[in-house]
C-alpha positions as CSV (number, residue, x, y, z in Angstrom):
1,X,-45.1,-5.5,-21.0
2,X,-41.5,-6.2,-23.3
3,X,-40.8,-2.5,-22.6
4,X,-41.0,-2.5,-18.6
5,X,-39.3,-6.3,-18.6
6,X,-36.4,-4.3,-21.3
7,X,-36.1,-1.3,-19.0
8,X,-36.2,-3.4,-15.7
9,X,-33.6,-6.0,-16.8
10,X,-31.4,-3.1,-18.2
11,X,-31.3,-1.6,-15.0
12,X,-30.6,-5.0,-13.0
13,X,-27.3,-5.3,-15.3
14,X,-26.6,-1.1,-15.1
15,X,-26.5,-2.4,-10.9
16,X,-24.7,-5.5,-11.3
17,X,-22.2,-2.9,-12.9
18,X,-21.8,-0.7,-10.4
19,X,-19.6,-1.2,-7.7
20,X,-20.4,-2.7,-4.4
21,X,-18.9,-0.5,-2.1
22,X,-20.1,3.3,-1.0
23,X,-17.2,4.6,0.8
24,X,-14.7,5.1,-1.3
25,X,-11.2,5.8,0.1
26,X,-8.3,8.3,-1.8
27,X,-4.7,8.3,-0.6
28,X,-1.1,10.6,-1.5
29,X,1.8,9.1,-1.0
30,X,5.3,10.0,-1.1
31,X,9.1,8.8,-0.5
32,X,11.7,11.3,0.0
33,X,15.6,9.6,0.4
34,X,17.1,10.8,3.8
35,X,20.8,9.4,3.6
36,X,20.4,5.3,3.9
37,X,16.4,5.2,4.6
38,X,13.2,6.6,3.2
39,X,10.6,8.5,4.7
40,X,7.4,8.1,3.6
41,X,4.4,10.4,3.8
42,X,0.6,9.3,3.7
43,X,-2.4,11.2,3.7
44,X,-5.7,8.8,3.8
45,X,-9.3,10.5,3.0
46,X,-12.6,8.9,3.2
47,X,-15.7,9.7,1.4
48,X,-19.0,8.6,1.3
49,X,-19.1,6.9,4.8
50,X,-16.8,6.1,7.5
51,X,-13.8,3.5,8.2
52,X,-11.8,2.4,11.2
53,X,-9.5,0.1,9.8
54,X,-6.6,0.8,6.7
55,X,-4.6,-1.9,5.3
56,X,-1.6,-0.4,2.8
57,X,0.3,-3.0,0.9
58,X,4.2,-3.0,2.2
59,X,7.2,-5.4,2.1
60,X,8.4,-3.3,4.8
61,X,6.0,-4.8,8.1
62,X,8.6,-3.0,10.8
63,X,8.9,0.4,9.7
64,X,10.8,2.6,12.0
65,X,10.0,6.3,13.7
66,X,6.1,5.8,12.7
67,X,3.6,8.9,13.5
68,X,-0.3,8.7,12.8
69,X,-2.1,12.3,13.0
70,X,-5.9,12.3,12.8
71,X,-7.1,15.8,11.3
72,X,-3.1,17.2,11.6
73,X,-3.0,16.2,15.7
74,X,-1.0,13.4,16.5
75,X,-3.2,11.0,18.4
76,X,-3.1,7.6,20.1
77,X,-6.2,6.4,19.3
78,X,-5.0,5.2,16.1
79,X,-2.5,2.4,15.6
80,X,-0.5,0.0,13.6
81,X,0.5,-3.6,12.9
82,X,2.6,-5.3,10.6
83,X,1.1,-8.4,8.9
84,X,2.1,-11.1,6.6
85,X,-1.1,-13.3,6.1
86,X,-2.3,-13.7,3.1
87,X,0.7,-11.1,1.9
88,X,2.8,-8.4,3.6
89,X,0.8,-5.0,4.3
90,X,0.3,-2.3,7.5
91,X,-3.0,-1.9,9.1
92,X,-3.6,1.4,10.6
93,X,-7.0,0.8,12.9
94,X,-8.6,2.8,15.7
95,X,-7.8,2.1,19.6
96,X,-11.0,3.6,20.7
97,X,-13.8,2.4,18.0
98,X,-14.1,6.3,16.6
99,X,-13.9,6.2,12.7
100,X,-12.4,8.4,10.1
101,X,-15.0,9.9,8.0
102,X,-15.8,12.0,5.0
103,X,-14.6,15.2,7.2
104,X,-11.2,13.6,8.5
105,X,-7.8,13.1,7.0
106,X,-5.6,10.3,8.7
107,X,-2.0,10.7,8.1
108,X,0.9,8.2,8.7
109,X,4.7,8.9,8.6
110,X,7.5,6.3,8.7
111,X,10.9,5.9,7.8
112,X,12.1,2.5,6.1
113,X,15.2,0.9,4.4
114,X,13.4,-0.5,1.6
115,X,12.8,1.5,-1.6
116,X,9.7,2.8,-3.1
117,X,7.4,0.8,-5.6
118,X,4.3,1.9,-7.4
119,X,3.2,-1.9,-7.1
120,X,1.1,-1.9,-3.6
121,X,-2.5,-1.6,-2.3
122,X,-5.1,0.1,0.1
123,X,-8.2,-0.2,1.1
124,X,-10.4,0.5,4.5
125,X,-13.1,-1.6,5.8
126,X,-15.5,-0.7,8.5
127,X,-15.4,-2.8,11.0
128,X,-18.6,-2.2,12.7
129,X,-20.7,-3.3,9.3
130,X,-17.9,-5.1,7.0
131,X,-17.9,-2.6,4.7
132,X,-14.9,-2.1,2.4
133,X,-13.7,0.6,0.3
134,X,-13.0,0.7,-3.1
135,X,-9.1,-1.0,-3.3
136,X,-6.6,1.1,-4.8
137,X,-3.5,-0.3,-6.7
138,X,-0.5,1.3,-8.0
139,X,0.1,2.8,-4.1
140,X,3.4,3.5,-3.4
141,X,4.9,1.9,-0.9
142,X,8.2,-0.3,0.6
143,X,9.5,-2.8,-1.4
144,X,12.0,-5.5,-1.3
145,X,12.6,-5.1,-4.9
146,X,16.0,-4.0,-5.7
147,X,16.5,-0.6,-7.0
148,X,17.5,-0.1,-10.5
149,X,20.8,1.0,-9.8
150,X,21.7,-1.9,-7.3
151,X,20.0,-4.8,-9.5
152,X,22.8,-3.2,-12.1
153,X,25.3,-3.5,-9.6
154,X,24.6,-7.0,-8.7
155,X,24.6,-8.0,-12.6
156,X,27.9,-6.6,-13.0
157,X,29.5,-8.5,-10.1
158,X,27.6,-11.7,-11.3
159,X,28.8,-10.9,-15.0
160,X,32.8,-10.1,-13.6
161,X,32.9,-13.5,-11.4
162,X,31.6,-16.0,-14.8
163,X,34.0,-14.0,-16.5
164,X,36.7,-14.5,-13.6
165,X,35.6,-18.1,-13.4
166,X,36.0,-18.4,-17.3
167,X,39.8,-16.7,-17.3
168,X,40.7,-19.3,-14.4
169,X,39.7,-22.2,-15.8
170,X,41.2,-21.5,-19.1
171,X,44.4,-20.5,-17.1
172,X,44.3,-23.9,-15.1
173,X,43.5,-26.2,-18.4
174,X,47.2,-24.9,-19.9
């Protein structure tokens, strides 16, 4: 009797373990710089089971010249919308209440003038049962985040106008 109470509560923690979802959605990203903006590239895959909604993490909720492509083909029965609530992301949901499964690829393209950040998130949900994916982090995507070379910029000038501010009242006390 200990053995089958042993093996039967090691297998209730070996399923509390596991995760809750089935589907389990993978996604490539990338962001090329076209003169001022970036285009960015997505390719969405599903396995496992099926989705009809994506939500991808973005500071960016009005990104321009946007193209979804179901299996290659351009379509119109997927969409977009920008959302703030609870934080900024893009939902890409179907029109017509089909779903992308384990056989499809969904693709979206946009260009946008904020700069790319490993720091964002995805994850589908099926809207039909209320199934989630698995969420990804570290998904590249627009951020308001100040590049490198501009947060450099902008500590210079701040540096150069305390200085400035240092000479000129020095000058004004003689």
């Amino acid at each position: 009797m200990k053995t089958k109470l042993s093996v039967l509560s090691g297998l209730m923690a070996l399923l509390c373990a596991m995760p809750a979802w089935s589907t389990t959605l993978a996604v490539s990203a990338s962001a090329t710089r076209v003169g001022s903006l970036y285009d960015y590239t997505y390719t969405f895959t599903v396995s496992g089971g099926s989705i009809d909604n994506i939500y991808l993490g973005s500071d960016d909720l009005s990104p321009t010249s946007l193209l979804i492509k179901l299996d290659g083909t351009t379509t119109s029965n997927w969409s977009w919308l920008g959302n703030d609530t609870p934080q900024n992301y893009l939902q890409f949901f179907s029109t017509n209440g089909s779903t992308l499964g384990s056989t499809d690829t969904l693709g979206v393209t946009f260009a946008s003038a904020f700069g790319p950040a490993s720091s964002h998130f995805a994850v589908g949900l099926n809207s039909g049962t209320g199934a989630t994916t698995n969420e990804l982090t570290g998904v590249l995507a627009p951020t308001a985040a100040p590049e490198p070379a501009s947060l450099g910029l902008l500590l210079s000038a701040g540096i150069s106008a305390v200085t400035g501010m240092g000479i000129w009242k020095r000058r004004r006390a003689a």
